[in-house]
PANU-982392 format. One record per residue (C-alpha): y, z, x; residue in three letters; residue number from 1. Coordinates in Angstrom, 3 decimals. Each point is the difference from the previous one (the first is absolute). Layout:
BEGIN
PT         py         pz         px    aa     i
PT          Y          Z          X   ALA   NUM
...
//
This chain:
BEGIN
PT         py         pz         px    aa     i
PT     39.709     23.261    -31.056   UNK     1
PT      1.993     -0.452      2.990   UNK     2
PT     -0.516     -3.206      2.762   UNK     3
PT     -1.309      2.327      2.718   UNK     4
PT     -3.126      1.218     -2.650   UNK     5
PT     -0.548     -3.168     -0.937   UNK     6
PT     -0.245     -1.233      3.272   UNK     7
PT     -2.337      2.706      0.942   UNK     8
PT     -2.185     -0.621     -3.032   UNK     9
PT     -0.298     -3.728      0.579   UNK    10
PT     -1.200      1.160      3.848   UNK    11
PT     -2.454      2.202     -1.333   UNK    12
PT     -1.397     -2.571     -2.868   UNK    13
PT     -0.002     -2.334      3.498   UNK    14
PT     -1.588      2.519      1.963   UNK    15
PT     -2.269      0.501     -2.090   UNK    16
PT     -1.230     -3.554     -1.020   UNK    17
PT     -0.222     -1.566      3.032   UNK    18
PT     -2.365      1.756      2.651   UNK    19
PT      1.040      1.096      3.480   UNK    20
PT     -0.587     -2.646      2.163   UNK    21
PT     -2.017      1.298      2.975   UNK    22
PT     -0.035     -1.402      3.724   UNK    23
PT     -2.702     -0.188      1.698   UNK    24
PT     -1.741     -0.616      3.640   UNK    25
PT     -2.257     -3.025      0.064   UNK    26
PT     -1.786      1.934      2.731   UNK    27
PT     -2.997     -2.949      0.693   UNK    28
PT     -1.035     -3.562     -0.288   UNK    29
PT      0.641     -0.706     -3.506   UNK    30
PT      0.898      2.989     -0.775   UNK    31
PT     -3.120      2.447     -0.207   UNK    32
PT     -4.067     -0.204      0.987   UNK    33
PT     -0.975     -2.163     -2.887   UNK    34
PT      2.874     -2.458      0.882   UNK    35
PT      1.193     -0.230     -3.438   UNK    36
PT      4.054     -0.982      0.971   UNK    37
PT      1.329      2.424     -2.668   UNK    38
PT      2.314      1.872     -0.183   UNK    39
PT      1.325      2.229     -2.793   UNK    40
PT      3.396     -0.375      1.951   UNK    41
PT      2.693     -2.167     -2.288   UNK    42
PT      2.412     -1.951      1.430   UNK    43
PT      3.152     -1.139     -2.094   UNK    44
PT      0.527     -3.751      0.334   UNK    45
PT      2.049     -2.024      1.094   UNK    46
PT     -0.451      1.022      3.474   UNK    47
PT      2.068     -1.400      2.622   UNK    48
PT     -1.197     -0.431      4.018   UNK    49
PT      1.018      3.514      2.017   UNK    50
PT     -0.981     -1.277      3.134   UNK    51
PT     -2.466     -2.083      2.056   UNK    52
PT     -2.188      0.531      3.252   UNK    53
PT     -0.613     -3.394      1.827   UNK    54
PT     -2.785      0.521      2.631   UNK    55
PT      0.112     -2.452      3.648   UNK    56
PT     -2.817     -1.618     -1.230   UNK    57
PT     -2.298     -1.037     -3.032   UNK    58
PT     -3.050      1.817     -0.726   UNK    59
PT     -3.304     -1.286      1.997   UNK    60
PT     -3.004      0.761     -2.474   UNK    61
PT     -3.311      0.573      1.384   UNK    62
PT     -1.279     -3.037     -2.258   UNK    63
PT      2.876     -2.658      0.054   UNK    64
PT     -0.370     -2.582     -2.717   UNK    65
PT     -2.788     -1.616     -2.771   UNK    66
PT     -3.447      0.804      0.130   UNK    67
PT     -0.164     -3.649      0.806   UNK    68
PT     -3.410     -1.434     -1.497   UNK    69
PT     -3.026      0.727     -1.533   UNK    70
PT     -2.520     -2.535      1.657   UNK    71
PT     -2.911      1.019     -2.859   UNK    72
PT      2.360     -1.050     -3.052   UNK    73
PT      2.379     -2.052      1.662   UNK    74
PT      3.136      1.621     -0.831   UNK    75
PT      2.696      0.246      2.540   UNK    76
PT      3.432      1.332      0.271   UNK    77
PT     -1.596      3.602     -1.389   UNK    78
PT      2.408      2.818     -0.668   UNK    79
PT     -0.120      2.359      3.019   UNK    80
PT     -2.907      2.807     -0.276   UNK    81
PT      2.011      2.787      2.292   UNK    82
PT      3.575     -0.548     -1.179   UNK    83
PT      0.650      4.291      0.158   UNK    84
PT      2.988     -0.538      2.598   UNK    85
PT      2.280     -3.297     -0.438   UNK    86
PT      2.861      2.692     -0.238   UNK    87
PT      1.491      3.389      1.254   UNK    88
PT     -1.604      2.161     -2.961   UNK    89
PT      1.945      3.160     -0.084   UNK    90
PT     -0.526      3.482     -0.993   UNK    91
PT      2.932      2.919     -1.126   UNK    92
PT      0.555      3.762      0.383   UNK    93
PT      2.265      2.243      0.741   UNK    94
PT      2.976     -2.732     -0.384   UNK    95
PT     -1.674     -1.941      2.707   UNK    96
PT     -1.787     -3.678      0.038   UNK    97
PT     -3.010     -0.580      1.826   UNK    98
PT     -1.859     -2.688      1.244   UNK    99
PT     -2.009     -1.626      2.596   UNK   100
PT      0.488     -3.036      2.230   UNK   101
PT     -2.784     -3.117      1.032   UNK   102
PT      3.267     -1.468      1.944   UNK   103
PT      0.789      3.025      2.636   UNK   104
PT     -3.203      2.416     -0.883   UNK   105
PT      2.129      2.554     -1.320   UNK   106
PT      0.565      2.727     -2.992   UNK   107
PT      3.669     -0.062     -0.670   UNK   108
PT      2.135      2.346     -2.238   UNK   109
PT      3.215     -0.949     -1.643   UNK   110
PT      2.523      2.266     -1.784   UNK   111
PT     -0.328     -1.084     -4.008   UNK   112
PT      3.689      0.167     -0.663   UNK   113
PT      1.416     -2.366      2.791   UNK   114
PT     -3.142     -1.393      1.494   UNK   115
PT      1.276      1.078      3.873   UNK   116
PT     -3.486      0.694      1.771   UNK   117
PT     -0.558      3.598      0.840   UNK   118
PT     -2.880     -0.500      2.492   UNK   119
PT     -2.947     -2.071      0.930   UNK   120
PT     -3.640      0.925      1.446   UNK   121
PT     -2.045     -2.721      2.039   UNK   122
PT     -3.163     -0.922      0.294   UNK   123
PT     -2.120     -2.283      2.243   UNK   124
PT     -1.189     -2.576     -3.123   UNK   125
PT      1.636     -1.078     -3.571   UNK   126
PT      0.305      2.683     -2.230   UNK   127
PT     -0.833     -2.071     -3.375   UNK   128
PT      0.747      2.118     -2.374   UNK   129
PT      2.225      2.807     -1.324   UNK   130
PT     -0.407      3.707      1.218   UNK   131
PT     -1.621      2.328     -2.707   UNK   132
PT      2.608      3.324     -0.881   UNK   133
PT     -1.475      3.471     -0.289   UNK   134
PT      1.891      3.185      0.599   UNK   135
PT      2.179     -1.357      2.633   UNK   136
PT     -2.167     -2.184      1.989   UNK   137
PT     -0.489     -3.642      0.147   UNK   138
PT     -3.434     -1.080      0.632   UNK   139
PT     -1.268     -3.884      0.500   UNK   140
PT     -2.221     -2.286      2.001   UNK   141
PT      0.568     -2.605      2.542   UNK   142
PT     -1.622     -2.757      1.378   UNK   143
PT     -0.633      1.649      3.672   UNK   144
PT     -2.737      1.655     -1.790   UNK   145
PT      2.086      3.417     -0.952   UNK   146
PT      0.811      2.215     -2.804   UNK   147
PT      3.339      2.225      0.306   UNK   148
PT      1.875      2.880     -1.421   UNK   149
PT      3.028      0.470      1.053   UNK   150
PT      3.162      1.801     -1.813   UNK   151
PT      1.821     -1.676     -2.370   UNK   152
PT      3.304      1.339      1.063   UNK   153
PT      0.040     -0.924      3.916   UNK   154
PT     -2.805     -2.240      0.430   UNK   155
PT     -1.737      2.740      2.184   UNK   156
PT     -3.383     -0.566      0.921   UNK   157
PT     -2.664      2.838     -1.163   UNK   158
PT     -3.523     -1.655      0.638   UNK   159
PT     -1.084     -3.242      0.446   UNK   160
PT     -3.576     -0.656     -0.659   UNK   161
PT     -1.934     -3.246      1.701   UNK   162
PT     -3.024     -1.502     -1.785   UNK   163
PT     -1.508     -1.257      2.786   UNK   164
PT      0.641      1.352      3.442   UNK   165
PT     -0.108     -2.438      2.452   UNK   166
PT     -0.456     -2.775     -2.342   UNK   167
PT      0.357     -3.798      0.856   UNK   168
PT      3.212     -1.460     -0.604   UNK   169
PT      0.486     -3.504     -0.973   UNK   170
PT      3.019     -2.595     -0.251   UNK   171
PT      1.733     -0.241     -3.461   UNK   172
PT      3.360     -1.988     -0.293   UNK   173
PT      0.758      0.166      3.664   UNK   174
PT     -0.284      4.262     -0.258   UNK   175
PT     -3.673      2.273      1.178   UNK   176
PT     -1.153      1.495     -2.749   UNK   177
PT     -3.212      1.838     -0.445   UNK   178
PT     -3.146     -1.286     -0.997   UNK   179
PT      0.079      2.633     -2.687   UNK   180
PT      3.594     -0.271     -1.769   UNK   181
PT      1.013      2.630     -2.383   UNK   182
PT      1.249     -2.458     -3.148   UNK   183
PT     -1.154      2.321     -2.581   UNK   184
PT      3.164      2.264      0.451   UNK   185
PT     -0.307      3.838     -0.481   UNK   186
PT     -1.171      1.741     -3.274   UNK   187
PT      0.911      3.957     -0.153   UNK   188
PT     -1.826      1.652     -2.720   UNK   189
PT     -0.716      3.891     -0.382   UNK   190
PT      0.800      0.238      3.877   UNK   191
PT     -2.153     -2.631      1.276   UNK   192
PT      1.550     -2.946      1.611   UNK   193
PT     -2.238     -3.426     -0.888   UNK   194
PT      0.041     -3.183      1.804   UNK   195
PT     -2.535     -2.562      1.422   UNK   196
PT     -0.338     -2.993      2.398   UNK   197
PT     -1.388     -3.142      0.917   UNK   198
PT      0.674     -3.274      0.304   UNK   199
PT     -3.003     -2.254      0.511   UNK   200
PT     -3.011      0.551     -2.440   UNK   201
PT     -2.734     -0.459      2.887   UNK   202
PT      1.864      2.722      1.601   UNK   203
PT     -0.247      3.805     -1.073   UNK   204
PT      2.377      1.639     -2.460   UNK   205
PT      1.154      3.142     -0.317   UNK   206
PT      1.039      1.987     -2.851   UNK   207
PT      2.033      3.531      0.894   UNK   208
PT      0.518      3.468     -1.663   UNK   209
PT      2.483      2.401      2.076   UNK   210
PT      1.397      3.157      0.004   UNK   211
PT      3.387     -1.446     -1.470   UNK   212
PT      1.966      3.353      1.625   UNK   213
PT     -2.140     -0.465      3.869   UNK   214
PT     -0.856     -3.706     -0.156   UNK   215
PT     -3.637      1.585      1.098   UNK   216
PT     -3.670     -0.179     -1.393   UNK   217
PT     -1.983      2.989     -0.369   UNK   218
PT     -0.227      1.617     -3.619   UNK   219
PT     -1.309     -1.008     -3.799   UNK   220
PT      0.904     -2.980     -0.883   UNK   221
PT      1.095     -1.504      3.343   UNK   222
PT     -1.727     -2.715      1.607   UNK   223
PT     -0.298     -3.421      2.405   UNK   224
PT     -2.329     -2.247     -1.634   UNK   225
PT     -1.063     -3.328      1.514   UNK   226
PT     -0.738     -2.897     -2.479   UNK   227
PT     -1.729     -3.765      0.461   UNK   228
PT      0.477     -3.058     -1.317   UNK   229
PT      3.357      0.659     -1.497   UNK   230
PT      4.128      0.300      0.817   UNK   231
PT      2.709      2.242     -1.041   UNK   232
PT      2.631     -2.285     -1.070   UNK   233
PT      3.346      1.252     -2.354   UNK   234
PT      1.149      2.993     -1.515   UNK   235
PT     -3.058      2.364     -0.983   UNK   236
PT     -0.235      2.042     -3.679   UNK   237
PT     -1.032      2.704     -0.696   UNK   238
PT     -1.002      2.102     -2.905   UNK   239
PT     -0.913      3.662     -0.523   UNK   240
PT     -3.445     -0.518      1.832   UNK   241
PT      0.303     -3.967      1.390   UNK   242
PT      1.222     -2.296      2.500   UNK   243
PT      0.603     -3.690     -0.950   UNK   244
PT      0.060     -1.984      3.159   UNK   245
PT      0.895     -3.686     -0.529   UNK   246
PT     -1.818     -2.862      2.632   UNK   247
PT      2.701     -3.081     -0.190   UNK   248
PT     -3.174     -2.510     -0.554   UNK   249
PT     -2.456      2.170     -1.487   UNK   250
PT     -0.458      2.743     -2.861   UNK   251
PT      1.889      3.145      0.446   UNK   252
PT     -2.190      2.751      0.454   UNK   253
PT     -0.575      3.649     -1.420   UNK   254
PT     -0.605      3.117      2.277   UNK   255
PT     -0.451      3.628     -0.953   UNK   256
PT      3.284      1.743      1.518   UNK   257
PT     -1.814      3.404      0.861   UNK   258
PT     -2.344     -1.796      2.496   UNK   259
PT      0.611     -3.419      0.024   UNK   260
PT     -3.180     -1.690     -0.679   UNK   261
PT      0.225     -3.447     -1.904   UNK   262
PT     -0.377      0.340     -3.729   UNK   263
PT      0.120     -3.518     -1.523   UNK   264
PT      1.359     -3.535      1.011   UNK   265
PT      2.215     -1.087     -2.826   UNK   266
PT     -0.441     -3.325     -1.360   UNK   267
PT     -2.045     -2.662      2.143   UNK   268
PT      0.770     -2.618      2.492   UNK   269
PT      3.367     -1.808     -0.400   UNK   270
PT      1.319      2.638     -1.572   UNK   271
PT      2.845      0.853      2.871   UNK   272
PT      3.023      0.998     -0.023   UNK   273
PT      2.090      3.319      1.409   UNK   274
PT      1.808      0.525     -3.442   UNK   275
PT     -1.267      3.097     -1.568   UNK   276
PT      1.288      2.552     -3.090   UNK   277
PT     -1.722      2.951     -1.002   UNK   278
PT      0.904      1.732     -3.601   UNK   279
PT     -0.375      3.210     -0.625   UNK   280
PT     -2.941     -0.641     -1.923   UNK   281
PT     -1.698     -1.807      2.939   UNK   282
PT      0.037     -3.598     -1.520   UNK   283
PT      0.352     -2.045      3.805   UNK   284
PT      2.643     -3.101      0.283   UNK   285
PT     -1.148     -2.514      3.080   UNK   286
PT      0.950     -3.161      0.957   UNK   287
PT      2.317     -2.293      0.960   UNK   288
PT     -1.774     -1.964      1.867   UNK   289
PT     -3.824     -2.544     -1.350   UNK   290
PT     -2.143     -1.675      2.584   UNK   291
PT     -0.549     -2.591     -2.529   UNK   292
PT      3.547     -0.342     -2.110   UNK   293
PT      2.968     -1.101      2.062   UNK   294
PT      2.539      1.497     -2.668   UNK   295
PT     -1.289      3.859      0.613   UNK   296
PT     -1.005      2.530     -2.978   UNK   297
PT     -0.048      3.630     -0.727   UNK   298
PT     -3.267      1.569     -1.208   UNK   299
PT     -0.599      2.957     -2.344   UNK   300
PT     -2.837      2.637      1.211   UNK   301
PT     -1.258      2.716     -2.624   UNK   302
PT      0.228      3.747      0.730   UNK   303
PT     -3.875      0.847     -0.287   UNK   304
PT     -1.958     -2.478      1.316   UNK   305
PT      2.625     -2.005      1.822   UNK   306
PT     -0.830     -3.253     -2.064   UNK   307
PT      2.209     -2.929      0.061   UNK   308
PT      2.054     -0.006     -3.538   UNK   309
PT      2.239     -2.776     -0.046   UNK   310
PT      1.453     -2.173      2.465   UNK   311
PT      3.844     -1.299      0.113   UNK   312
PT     -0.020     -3.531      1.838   UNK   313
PT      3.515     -1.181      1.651   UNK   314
PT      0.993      3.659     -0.463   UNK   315
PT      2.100      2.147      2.950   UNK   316
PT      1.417      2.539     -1.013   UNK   317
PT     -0.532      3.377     -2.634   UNK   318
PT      0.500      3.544     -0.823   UNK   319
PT     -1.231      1.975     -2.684   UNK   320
PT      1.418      3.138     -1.747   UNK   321
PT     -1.180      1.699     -3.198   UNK   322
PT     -2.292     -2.593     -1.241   UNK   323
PT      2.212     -3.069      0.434   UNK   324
PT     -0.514     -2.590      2.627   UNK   325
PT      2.765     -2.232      1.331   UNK   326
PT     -0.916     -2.794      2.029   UNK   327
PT      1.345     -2.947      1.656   UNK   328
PT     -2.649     -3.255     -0.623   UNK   329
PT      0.910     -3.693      0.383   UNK   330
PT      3.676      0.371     -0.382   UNK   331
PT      0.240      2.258     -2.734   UNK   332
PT      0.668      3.900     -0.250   UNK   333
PT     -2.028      1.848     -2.877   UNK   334
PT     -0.635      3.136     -1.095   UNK   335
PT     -3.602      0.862     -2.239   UNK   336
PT     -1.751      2.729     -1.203   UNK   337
PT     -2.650      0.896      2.635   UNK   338
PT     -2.610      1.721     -2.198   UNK   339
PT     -0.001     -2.857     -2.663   UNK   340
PT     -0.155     -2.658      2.219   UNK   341
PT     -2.877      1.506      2.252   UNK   342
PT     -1.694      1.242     -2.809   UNK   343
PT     -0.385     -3.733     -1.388   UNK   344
PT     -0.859     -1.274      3.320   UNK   345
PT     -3.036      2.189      0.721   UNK   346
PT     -1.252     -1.079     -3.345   UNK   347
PT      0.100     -3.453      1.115   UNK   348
PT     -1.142      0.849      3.422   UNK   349
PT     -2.795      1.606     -1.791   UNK   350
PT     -0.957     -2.806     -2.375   UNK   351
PT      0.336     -2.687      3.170   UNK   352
PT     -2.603      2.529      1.791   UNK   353
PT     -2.247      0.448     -2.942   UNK   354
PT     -0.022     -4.401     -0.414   UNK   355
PT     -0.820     -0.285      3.216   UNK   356
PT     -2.821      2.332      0.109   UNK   357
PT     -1.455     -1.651     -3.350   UNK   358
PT      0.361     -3.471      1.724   UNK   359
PT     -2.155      1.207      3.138   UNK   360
PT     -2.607      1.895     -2.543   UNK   361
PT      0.224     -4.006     -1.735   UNK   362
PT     -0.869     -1.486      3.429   UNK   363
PT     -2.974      1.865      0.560   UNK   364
PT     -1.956     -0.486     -3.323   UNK   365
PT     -3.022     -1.811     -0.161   UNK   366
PT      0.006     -3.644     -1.278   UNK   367
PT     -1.317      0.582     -3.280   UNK   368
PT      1.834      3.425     -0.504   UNK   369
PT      1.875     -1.892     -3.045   UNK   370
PT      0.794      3.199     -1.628   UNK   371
PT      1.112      1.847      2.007   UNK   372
PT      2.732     -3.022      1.653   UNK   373
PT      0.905     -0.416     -3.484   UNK   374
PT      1.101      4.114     -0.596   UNK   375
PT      1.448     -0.015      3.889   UNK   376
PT      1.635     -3.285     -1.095   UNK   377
PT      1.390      1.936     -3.074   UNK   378
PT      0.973      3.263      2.263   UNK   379
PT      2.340     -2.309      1.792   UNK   380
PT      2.036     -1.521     -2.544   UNK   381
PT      0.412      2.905     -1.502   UNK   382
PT      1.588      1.318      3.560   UNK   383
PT      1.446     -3.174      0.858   UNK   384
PT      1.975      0.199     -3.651   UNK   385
PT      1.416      3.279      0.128   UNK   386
PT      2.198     -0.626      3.381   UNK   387
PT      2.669     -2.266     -1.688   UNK   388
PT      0.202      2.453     -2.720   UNK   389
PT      1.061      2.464      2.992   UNK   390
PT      1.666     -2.228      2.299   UNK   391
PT      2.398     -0.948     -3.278   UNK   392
PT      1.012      4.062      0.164   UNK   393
PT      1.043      0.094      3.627   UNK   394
PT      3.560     -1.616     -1.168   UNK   395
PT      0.535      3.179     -1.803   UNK   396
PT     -0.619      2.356      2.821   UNK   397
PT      3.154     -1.441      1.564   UNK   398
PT      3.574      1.693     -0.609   UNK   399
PT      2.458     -2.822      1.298   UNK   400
PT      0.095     -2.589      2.840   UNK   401
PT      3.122     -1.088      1.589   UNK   402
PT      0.217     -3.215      2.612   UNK   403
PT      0.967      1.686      3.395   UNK   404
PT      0.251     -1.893      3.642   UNK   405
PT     -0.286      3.843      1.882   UNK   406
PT     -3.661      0.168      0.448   UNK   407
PT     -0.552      1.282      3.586   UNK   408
PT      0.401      3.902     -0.781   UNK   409
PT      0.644      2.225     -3.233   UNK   410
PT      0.621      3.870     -0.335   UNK   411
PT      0.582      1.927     -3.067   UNK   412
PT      3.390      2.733      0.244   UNK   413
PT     -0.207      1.850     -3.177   UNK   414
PT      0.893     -2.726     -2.511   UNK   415
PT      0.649     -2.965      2.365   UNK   416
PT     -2.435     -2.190      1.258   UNK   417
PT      1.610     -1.329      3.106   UNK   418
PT     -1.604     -3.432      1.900   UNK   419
PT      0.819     -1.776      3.294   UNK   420
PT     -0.282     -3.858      0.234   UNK   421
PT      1.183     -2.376      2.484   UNK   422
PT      3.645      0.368      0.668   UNK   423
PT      0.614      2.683     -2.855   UNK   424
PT     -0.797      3.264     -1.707   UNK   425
PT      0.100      0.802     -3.708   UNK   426
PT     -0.081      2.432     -2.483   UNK   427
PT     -2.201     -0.223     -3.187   UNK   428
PT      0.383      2.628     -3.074   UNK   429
PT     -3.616      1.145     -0.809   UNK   430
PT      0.557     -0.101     -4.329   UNK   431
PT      0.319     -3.776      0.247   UNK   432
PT      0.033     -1.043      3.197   UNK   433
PT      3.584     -1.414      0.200   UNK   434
PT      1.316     -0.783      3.592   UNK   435
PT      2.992      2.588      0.307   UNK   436
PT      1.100     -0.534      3.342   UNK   437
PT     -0.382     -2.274      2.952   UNK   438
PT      1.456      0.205      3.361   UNK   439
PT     -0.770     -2.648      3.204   UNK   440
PT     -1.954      0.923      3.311   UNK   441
PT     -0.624     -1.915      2.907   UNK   442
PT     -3.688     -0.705      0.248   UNK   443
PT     -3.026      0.617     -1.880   UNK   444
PT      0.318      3.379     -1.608   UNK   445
PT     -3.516      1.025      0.471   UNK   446
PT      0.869      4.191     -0.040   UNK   447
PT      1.549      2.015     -1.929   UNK   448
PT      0.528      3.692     -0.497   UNK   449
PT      2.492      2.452     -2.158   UNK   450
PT      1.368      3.275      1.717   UNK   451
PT      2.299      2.230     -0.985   UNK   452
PT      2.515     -2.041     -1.863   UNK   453
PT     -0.397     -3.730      2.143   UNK   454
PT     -2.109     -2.617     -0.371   UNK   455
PT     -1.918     -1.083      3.266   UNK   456
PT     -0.359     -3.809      0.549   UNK   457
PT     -2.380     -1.116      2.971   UNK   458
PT      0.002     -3.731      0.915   UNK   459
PT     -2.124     -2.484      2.101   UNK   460
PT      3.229     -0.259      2.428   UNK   461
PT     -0.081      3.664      1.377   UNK   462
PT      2.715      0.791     -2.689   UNK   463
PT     -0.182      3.427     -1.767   UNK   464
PT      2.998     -0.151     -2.457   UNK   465
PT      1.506      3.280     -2.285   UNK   466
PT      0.453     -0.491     -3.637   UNK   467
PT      2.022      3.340     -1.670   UNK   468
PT      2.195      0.485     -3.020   UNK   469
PT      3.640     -0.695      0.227   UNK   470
//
């Protein structure tokens, strides 16, 4: 056999073994609806910088800082409840970057391959967070109380549609903004554009449905509802028939999409947060933020009736893909298997619900109900004995756990778990989770996104910085 066929035969076993590696758009916040930050894009590391885009000044979120204190269980120093914008998040299409501004109220787009802008669109308030991609147009929120769509390719306006005509405006970080900020950004699903705002929870909120095409009301589906007692804070979800609206201090809330009447709070008081993650099988990620736990947490919400699973103290960040969790908790990076450990913990959920019940069926017995204390008594134990049984299985559930000082944001790019931290980004194979790559950034690398062959890298510091091949 000559060289030249067996060259062409080892490129065909290649070709043949290893996949094609697809590139793809990350065309929203997190890459799709549910927010799940993956991607089946791979990237081949190591990756060295391309480029980076220094803005004239740092980000101004709407919420700067802690949560400071919790005067009813004395913590202070609380993790912040509304941290959705200490960075430029970005969005990619059409070999463009995207993303909007709190420093000059503005949605600008930069060319992927050098990073030279292309154009920018203004507004009169911050735009918080990255514009939404669908068939050409950009669509997003800002805090003048608008929702846009514009063209992705020139920045051209098409409609512009105001929440509140005429509404008051109030001073925010030495800018007007309106009394009813758009901070939800812009959902586009099946041609509807979806957004809400509010600020203040004595003040009304409102949660939108337009004409995605017209920016207009007027049809099936399509709709300006007015809400009390509640705010619109960080990106919203949404699933085939649900919106998932996050509060900053309080439970996120459900609404039915088609109408958009409220469905269920999630959770109960304390529970805050603008964090969220949808699966495709409807199991609901929250958190972030505790009123009562300084160090944050991320809580685990079942697909039916929305009950509270499991809850992840000191954790901040996650993804999930194919039945495998990976999540950053207290300094360590870990991957488990989602259906064994969930499984095990709404048994023990179940057996703490069933001992408490007992207990409050044993307070209100008659004195001289001996008998019947005696078989509650023995109902109990028998409850209280079987948790350490299950609790001693959790371990097992697990599939490895690796120390890792990157815990502000994680994605998932085919096999690569990639994680931002403060001053650095790294790259984690998913078998083991070995660190594979590691590359500094100024600032805290609270965003990240993979496009079409580069790595995305938002900081705290109004840096966006390119990560690509060699």
């Amino acid at each position: 056999m000559s060289l030249r066929s067996v060259t062409i035969l080892v490129a065909c076993l290649l070709i043949a073994v290893c996949p094609a590696v697809k590139a793809e758009d990350w065309p929203t916040y997190r890459h799709d609806n549910r927010r799940s930050s993956v991607t089946e894009e791979r990237l081949a590391v190591p990756l060295q910088k391309l480029w980076e885009h220094v803005a004239n000044e740092y980000p101004q979120p709407a919420w700067a800082g802690a949560a400071k204190w919790d005067s009813y269980a004395g913590i202070s120093n609380l993790r912040s409840m509304r941290d959705f914008d200490p960075v430029f998040h970005v969005t990619a299409a059409q070999g463009c970057i995207f993303f909007g501004s709190s420093a000059d109220d503005a949605v600008h787009c930069l060319d992927l391959a050098t990073g030279r802008e292309n154009w920018a669109y203004f507004t009169d308030g911050p735009v918080r967070l990255p514009p939404s991609f669908d068939n050409g147009k950009l669509y997003f929120g800002s805090d003048d109380g608008c929702a846009y769509c514009i063209r992705s390719e020139s920045g051209e306006l098409l409609w512009r549609y105001e929440v509140s005509p005429g509404g008051a405006k109030v001073p925010a970080d030495s800018k007007l903004i309106s009394l009813s900020p758009c901070r939800t950004g812009v959902l586009v699903q099946n041609g509807k554009a979806y957004f809400a705002a509010s600020m203040l929870p004595w003040q009304k909120t409102y949660l939108c449905a337009v004409n995605a095409e017209s920016g207009t009301l007027g049809g099936a589906g399509l709709y300006r509802k007015e809400h009390q007692n509640m705010t619109a804070e960080g990106p919203m979800l949404a699933s085939a028939t649900r919106l998932y609206v996050s509060q900053g201090r309080q439970a996120p809330l459900v609404f039915d999409a088609a109408g958009g009447s409220t469905v269920q709070t999630l959770g109960s008081s304390g529970f805050g947060g603008v964090f969220g993650l949808l699966t495709e099988d409807s199991l609901f990620v929250h958190g972030h933020g505790q009123n009562h736990r300084g160090s944050g947490e991320l809580r685990f919400f079942g697909a039916d009736k929305a009950d509270l699973i499991v809850t992840f103290p000191r954790a901040s960040s996650i993804v999930i893909r194919d039945g495998v969790v990976y999540l950053h908790a207290d300094g360590w990076l870990q991957a488990f298997d989602r259906a064994c450990y969930l499984d095990l913990q709404t048994q023990i959920n179940e057996l703490q619900g069933r001992i408490q019940q007992l207990q409050e069926q044993r307070k209100k017995l008659a004195g001289d109900a001996e008998s019947q204390r005696k078989q509650l008594d023995a109902q109990i134990a028998a409850a209280q004995a079987e948790i350490p049984t299950l609790q001693a299985k959790l371990p097992g559930c697990f599939l490895w756990r690796v120390a890792s000082d990157c815990p502000l944001s994680l994605i998932l790019a085919g096999d690569t778990l990639f994680a931002g931290g403060e001053g650095k980004v790294a790259a984690y194979e998913t078998a083991a989770g070995g660190e594979i790559w590691s590359a500094p950034v100024e600032g805290r690398a609270h965003g990240l996104a993979v496009a079409n062959g580069s790595l995305l890298v938002s900081t705290d510091l109004g840096r966006i910085v390119c990560f690509a091949a060699p």
